[in-house]
C-alpha positions as CSV (number, residue, x, y, z in Angstrom):
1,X,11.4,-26.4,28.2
2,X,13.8,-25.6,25.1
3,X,12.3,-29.0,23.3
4,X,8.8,-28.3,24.7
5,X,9.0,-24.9,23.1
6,X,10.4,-26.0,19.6
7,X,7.5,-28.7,19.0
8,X,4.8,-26.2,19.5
9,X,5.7,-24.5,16.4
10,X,4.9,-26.4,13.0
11,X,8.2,-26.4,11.6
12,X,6.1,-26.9,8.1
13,X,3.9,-23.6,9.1
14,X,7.0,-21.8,10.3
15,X,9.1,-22.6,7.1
16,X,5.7,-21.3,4.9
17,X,5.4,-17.8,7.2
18,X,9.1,-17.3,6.8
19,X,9.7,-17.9,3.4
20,X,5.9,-15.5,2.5
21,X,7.4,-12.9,4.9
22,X,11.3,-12.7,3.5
23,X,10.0,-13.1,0.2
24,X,7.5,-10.4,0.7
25,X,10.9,-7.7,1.7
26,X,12.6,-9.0,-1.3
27,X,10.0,-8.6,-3.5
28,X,8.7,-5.0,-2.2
29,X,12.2,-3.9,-2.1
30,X,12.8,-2.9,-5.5
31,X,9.0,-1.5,-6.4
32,X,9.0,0.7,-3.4
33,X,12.5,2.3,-3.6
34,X,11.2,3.3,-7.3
35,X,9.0,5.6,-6.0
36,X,11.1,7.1,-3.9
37,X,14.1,8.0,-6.0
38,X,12.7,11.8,-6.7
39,X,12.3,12.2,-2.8
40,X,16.0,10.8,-2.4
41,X,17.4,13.3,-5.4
42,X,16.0,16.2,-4.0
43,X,16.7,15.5,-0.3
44,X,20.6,14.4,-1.1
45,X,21.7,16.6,-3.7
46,X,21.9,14.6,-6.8
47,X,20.7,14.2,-10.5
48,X,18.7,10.8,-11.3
49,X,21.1,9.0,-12.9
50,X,23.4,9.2,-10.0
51,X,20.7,8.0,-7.7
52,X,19.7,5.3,-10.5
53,X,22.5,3.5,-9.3
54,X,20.6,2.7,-6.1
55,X,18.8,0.0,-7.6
56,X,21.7,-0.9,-10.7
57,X,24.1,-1.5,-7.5
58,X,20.9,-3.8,-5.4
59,X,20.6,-5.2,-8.7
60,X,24.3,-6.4,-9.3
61,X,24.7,-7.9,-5.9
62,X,21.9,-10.2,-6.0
63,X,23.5,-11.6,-9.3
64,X,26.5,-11.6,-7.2
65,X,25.5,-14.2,-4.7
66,X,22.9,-16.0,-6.5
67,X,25.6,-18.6,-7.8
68,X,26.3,-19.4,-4.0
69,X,22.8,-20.2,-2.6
70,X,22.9,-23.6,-3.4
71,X,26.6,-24.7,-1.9
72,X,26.2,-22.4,1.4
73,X,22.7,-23.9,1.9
74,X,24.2,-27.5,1.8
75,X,27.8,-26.4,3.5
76,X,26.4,-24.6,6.7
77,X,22.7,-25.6,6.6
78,X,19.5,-24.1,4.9
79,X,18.1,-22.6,8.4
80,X,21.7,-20.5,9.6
81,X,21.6,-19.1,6.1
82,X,18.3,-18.0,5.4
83,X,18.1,-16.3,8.7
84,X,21.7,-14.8,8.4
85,X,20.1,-13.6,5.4
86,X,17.0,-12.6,6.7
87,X,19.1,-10.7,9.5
88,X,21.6,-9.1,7.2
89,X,18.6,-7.6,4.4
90,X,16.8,-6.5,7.8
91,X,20.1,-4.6,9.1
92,X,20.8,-3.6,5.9
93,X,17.2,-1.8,5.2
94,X,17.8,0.1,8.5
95,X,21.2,1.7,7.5
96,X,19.8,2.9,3.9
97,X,17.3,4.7,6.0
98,X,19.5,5.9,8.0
99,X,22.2,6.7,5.3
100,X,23.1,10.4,4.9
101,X,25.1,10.4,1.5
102,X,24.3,8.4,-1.9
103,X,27.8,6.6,-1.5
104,X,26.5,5.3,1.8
105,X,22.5,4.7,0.8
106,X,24.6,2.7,-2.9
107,X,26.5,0.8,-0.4
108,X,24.1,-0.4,2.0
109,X,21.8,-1.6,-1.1
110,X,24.4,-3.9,-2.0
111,X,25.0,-5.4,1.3
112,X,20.6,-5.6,1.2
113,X,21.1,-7.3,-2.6
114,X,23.4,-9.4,-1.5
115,X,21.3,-10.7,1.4
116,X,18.2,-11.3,-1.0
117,X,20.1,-12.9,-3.5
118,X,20.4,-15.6,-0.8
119,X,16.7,-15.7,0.5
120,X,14.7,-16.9,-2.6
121,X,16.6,-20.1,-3.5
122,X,17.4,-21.0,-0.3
123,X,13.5,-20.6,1.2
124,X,12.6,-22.1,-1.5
125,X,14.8,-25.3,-1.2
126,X,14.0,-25.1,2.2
127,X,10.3,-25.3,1.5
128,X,9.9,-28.2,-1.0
129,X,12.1,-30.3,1.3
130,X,9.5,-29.8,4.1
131,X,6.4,-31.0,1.6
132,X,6.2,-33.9,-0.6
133,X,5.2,-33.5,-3.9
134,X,1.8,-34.3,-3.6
135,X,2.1,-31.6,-1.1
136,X,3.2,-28.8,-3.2
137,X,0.5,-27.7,-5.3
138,X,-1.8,-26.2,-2.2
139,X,1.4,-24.0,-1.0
140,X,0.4,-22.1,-4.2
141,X,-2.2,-20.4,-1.7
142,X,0.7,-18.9,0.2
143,X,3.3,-18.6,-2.1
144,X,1.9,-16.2,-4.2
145,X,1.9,-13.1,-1.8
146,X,5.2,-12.5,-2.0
147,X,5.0,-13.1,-6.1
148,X,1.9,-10.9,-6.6
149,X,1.0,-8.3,-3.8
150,X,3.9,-7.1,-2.6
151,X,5.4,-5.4,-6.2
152,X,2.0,-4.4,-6.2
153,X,2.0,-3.1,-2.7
154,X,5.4,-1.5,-3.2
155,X,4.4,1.7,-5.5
156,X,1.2,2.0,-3.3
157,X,3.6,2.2,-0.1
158,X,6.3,4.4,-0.9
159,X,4.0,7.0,-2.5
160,X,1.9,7.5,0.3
161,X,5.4,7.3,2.7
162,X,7.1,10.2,0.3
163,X,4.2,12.6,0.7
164,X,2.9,11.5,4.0
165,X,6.9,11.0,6.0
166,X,9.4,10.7,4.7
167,X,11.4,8.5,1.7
168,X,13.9,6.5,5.1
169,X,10.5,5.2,5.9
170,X,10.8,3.0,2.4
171,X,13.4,1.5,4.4
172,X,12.4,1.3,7.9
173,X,9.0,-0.8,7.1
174,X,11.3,-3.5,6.5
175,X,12.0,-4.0,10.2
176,X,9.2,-5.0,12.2
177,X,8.7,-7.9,9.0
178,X,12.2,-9.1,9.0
179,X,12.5,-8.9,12.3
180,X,9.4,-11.1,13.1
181,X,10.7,-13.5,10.1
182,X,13.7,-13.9,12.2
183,X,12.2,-14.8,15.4
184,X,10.0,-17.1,13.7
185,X,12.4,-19.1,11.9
186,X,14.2,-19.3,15.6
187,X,11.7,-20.9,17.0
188,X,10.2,-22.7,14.2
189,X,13.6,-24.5,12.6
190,X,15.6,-25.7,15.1
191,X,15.0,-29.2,13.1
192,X,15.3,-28.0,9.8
193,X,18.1,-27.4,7.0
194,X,20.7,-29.0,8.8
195,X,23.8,-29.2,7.1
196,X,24.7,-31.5,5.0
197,X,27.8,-33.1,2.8
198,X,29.3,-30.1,0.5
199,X,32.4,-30.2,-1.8
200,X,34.7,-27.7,-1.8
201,X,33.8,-24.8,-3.3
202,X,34.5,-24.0,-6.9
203,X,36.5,-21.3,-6.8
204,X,36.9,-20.6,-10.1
205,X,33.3,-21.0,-11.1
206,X,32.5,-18.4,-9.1
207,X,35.0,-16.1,-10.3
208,X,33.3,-17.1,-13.6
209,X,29.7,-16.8,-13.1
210,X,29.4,-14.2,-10.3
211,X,30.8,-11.5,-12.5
212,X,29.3,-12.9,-15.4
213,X,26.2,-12.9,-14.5
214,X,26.0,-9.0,-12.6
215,X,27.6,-8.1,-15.9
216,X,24.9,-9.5,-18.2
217,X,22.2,-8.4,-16.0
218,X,23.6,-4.7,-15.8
219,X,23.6,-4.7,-19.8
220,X,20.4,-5.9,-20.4
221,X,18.7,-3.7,-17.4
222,X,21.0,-0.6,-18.8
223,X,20.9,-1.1,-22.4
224,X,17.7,0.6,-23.5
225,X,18.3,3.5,-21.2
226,X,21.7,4.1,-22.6
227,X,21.9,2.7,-26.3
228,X,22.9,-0.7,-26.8
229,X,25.6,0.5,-28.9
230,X,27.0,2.0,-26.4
231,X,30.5,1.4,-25.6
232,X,29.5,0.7,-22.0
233,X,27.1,-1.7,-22.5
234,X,28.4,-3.7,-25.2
235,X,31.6,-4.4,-23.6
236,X,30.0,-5.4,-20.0
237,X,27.5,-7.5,-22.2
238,X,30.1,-9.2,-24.4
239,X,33.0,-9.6,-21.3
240,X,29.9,-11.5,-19.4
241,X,28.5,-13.3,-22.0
242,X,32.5,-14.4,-22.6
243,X,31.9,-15.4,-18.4
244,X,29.0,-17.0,-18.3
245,X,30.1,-19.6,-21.8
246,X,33.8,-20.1,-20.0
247,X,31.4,-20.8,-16.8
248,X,29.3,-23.1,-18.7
249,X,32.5,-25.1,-20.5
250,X,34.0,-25.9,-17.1
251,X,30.7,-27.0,-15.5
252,X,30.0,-29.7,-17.4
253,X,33.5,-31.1,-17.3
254,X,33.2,-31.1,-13.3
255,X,31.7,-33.6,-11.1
256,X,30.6,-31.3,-8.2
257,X,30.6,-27.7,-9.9
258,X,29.1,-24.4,-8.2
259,X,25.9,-24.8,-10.9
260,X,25.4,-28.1,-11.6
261,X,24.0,-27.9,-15.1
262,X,23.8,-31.1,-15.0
263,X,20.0,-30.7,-13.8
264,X,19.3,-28.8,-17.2
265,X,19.4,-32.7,-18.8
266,X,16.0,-33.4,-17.0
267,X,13.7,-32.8,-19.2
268,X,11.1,-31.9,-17.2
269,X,13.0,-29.8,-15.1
270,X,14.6,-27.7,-18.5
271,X,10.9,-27.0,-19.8
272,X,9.3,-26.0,-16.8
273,X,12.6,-23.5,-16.8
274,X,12.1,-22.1,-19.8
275,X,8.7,-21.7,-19.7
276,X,8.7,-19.5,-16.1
277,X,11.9,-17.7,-17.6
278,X,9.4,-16.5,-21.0
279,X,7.0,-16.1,-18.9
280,X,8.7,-14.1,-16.5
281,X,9.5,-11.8,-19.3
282,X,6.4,-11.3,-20.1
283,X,5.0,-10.1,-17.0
284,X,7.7,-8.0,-15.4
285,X,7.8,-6.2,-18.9
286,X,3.9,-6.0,-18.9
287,X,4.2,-4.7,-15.6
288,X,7.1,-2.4,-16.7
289,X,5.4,-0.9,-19.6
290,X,1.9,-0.6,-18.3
291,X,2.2,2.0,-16.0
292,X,4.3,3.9,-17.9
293,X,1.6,3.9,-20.4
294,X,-1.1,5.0,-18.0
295,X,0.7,7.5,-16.5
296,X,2.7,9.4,-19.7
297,X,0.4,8.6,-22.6
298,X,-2.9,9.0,-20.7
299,X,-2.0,11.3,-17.8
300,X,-2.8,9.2,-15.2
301,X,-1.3,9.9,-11.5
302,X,1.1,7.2,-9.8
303,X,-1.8,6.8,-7.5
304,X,-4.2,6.2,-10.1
305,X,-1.9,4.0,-11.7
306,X,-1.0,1.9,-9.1
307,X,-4.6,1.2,-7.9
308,X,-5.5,-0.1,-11.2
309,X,-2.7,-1.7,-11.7
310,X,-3.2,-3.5,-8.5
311,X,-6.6,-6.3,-9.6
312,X,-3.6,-8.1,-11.4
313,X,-2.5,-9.0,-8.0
314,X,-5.8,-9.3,-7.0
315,X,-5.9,-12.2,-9.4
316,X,-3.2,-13.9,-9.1
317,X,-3.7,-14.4,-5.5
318,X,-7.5,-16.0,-6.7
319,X,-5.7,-18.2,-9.1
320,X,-3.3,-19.3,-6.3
321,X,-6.6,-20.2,-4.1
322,X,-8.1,-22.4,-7.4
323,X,-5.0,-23.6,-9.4
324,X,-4.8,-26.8,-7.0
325,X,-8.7,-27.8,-7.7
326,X,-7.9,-26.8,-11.6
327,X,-4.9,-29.4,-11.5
328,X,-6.8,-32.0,-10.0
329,X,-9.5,-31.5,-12.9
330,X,-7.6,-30.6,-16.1
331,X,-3.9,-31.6,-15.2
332,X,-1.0,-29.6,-15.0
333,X,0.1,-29.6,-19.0
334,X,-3.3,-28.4,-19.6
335,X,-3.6,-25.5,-17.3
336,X,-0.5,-24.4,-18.5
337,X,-1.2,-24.1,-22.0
338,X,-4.9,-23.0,-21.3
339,X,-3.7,-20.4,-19.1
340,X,-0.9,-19.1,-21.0
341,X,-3.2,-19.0,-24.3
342,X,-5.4,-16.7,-22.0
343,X,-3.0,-14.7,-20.3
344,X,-1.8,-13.9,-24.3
345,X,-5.2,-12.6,-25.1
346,X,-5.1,-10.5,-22.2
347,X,-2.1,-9.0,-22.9
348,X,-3.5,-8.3,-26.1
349,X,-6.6,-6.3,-25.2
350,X,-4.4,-4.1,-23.0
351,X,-2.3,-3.2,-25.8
352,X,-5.8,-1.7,-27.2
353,X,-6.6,0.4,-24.0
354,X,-7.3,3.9,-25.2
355,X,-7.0,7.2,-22.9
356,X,-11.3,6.8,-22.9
357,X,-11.1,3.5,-22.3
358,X,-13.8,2.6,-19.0
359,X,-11.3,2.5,-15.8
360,X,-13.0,-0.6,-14.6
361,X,-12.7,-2.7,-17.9
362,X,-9.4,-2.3,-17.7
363,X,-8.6,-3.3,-14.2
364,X,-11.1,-6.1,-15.0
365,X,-8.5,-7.2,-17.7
366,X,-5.6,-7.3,-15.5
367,X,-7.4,-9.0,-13.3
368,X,-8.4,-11.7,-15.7
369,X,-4.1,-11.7,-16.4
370,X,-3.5,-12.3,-13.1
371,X,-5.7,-14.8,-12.7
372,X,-4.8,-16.8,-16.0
373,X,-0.8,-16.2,-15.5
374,X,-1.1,-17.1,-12.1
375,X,-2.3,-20.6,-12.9
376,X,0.4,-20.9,-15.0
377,X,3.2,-19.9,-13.0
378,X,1.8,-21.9,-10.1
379,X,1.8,-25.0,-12.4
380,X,5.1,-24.6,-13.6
381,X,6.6,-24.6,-10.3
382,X,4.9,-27.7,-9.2
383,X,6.0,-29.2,-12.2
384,X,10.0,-27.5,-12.1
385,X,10.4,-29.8,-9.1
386,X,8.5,-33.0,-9.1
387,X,11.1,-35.0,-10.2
388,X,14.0,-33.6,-8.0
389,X,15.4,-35.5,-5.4
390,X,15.6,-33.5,-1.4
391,X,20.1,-34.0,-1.8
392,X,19.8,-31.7,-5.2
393,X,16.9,-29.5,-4.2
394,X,19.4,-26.6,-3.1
395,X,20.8,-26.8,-6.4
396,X,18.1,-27.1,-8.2
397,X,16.1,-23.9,-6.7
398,X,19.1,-21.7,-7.1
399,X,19.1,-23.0,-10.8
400,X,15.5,-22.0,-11.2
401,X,15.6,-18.3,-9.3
402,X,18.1,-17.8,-11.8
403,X,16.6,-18.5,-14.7
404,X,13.8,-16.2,-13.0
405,X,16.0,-13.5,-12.9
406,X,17.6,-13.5,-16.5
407,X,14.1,-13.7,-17.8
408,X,12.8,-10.7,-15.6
409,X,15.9,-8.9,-16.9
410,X,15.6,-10.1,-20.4
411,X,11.9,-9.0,-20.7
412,X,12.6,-5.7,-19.4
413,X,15.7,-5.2,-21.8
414,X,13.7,-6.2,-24.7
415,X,10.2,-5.1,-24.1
416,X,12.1,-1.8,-23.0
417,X,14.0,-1.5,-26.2
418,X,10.7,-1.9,-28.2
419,X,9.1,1.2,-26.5
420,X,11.9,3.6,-26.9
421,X,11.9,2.5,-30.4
422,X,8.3,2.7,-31.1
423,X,7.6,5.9,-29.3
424,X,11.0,7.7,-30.9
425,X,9.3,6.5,-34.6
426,X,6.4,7.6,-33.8
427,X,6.8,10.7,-32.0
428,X,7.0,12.6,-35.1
429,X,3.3,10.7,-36.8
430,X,0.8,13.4,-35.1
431,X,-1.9,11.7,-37.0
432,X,-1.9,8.9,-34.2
433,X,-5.2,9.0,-32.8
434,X,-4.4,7.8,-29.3
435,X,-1.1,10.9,-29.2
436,X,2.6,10.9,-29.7
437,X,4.6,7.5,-29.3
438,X,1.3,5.2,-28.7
439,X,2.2,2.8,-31.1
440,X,5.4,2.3,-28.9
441,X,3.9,1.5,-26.0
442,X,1.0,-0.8,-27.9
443,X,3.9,-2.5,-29.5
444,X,6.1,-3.1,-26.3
445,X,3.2,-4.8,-24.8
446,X,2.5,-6.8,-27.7
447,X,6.1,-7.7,-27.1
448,X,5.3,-9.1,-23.6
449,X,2.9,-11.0,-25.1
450,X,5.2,-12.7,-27.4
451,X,6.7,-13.9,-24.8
452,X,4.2,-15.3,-23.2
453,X,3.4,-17.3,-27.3
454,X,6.6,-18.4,-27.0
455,X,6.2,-19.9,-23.1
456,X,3.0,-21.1,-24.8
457,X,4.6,-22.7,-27.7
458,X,7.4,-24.6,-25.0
459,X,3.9,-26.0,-22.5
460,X,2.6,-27.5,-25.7
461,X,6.1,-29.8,-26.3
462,X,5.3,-31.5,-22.5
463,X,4.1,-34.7,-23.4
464,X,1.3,-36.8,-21.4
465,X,4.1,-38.8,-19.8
466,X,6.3,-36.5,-18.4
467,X,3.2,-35.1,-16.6
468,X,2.8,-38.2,-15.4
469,X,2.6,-38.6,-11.4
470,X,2.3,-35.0,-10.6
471,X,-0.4,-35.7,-8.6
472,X,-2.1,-33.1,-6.3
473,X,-3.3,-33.9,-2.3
474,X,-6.5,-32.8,-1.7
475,X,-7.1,-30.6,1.1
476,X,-9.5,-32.6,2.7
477,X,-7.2,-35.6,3.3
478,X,-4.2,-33.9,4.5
479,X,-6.4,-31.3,6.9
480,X,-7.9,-34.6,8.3
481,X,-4.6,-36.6,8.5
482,X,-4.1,-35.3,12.2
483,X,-7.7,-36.6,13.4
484,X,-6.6,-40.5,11.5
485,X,-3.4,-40.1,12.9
486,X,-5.0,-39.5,16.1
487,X,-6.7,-42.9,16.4
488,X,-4.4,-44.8,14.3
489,X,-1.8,-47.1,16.8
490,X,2.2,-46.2,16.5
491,X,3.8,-47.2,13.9
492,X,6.6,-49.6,15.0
């Protein structure tokens, strides 16, 4: 009965619905609880900045244990982890809603950031072991929810929950999805992530680059808020920075260290991470500055805002649907630079948005972004790991979410810094057509947009070669594999 039951789940469907639906928490987490911070000030007592720490604390703790991934995926198996994980963000969600204090709501967002710090990589190494290479390109139709509705989602959510229920329910949605995750996985991975040979683990690495790495991202989340010349902020910058290079140093000396850098020397591998770490930047600070735009400078609602800021999920769930077919016609080097060349464009007419500017033509535009930079990041994953071996895929994805999330941090810091700049200059210029401080935020997203150039600029050094044998299946052949395999004898 037990074996009966395990083989009529697909473990390669179950691993796809798992890793969309704990990527899909992860992901709305930190967009949701946003909205909610007035609703949490006002109904427990404190100022803003105390409850900004909510997020700083959810924050730290996923740099925390995003060194680990990769050796407690290979020590005690990719399935008991990500499900531990998935169990732990699930508890973890419950007890913030249930919190009655700030100290308890801070503390049970670190246990939740430390879960997700844990779900991404591993899922994700989980994931490309199931499907071959040739496989990888049509997950993109998946894969993507989790990358571009549920941020999206996430404002949408918690605003109508803060007016509608209550904040707690910010928290509780999280249940009946992890929950369901969690049964899943039980029945769908009983042959999958096994464990397999570890080293022991580098104690001293992490020391190094656990700290070193919550450090660096709490300076660069913190430093335009308050002042990069700050005595805060350039200490915790400077003391992780000091981490992360003494980190590095002893890496490379090691044979089996807690990152193996090592991976970085792939070519392929180190452009593909660098161009999703710039173009990471460039989206989370688009999508940081955008709204803030629409809402302070034009006087838009949140609601408003976040239904028009929503068509740039919109199309980057289309591109997810056609960047397989697109592959197949143009390759992957060119979609990359095609759609990054795009997406720059893009980002360039919404820097010209104007408070009379047609509501449509601009959700039309960040639509077109989302469907351009979805191409792009869809490519640059299938490329990232086309070259990896299964024994280093662990490593390798845990390498790759964390580039992802120095780049998110570092386009926020950045584009961030350019907006309190621009707007403080020109504050004082009444003579701006568009109002106070809208050169700020047409600067900041001209910013993001740099970024994206300079992701641009690293697509165009992949040469014809190293794209070479990234091939896509189509979806014809695999979906008809089962009937061949049918009538085909057993292999011997």
């Amino acid at each position: 009965m037990r074996a009966a039951g395990a083989r009529g789940v697909n473990p390669k469907v179950a691993i796809r619905l798992i890793y969309v639906a704990a990527m899909f928490l992860v992901a709305m987490d930190a967009t949701i609880v946003n909205v909610s911070l007035p609703a949490i000030c006002e109904e427990l007592g404190v100022s803003p900045a105390q409850a900004g720490t909510v997020n700083i604390g959810y924050l730290m703790a996923v740099a925390l244990t995003l060194p680990l991934a990769g050796w407690l995926g290979e020590r005690f198996g990719g399935k008991r982890v990500l499900l531990s994980a998935i169990a732990v963000f699930t508890a973890a969600s419950v007890c913030c809603g249930l919190a009655g204090s700030l100290e308890g709501l801070i503390l049970f967002r670190i246990i939740q950031g430390a879960a997700g710090g844990l779900i991404a990589p591993v899922g994700m190494a989980l994931l490309f072991r199931a499907f071959p290479p040739e496989e990888r390109a049509n997950l993109s139709r998946s894969l993507v929810l989790p990358i571009a509705v549920a941020p999206a989602v996430g404002p949408v959510l918690g605003g109508f929950f803060v007016e509608t229920l209550s904040w707690r329910w910010c928290f509780y949605i999280n249940l009946p999805i992890g929950a369901a995750a969690f049964a899943l996985g039980l029945a769908g991975l009983a042959a999958a992530g096994r464990p397999q040979r570890s080293g022991r683990l580098d104690w001293i690495g992490l020391l190094l680059s656990a700290p070193g790495f919550a450090m660096v991202i709490y300076a660069l989340s913190q430093g335009s808020m308050r002042g990069w010349a700050s005595p805060e902020i350039v200490a915790t910058g400077l003391l992780g920075a000091v981490l992360l290079a003494a980190m590095t140093a002893r890496s490379l000396r090691m044979p089996a260290p807690l990152l193996q850098l090592g991976l970085l020397s792939q070519r392929l591998y180190r452009t593909a991470g660098l161009i999703a770490l710039c173009s990471s930047a460039g989206l989370l600070g688009m999508l940081y500055v955008f709204p803030l735009m629409y809402q302070n400078l034009f006087g838009a609602s949140a609601l408003h805002t976040g239904l028009t800021t929503f068509p740039e999920a919109l199309g980057l769930m289309a591109a997810s649907q056609c960047m397989p077919w697109s592959v197949r016609k143009l390759g992957v080097r060119r979609v990359i630079a095609v759609a990054l060349l795009c997406a720059m464009a893009v980002f360039g007419a919404l820097s010209l948005v104007q408070a009379d500017t047609n509501a449509w033509l601009v959700r039309l535009l960040l639509l077109c972004g989302g469907f351009t930079l979805g191409h792009s990041v869809g490519a640059v994953q299938l490329l990232a790991f086309a070259r990896i071996e299964p024994p280093r895929m662990g490593q390798a994805t845990m390498l790759f979410q964390v580039q992802n999330r120095f780049g998110s941090a570092l386009g926020v810091a950045v584009i961030g810094s350019v907006l309190a700049a621009g707007t403080a200059g020109a504050a004082a210029d009444a003579a701006l057509a568009a109002g106070p401080g809208a050169w700020g935020y047409r600067a900041a997203l001209l910013a993001a947009a740099a970024f994206l150039a300079l992701a641009w600029v690293l697509a165009l050094t992949l040469r014809e070669r190293d794209t070479a044998g990234v091939a896509v299946r189509r979806p014809q052949a695999s979906a008809a594999a089962p009937a061949e395999a049918a009538k085909a004898p057993p292999a011997s």
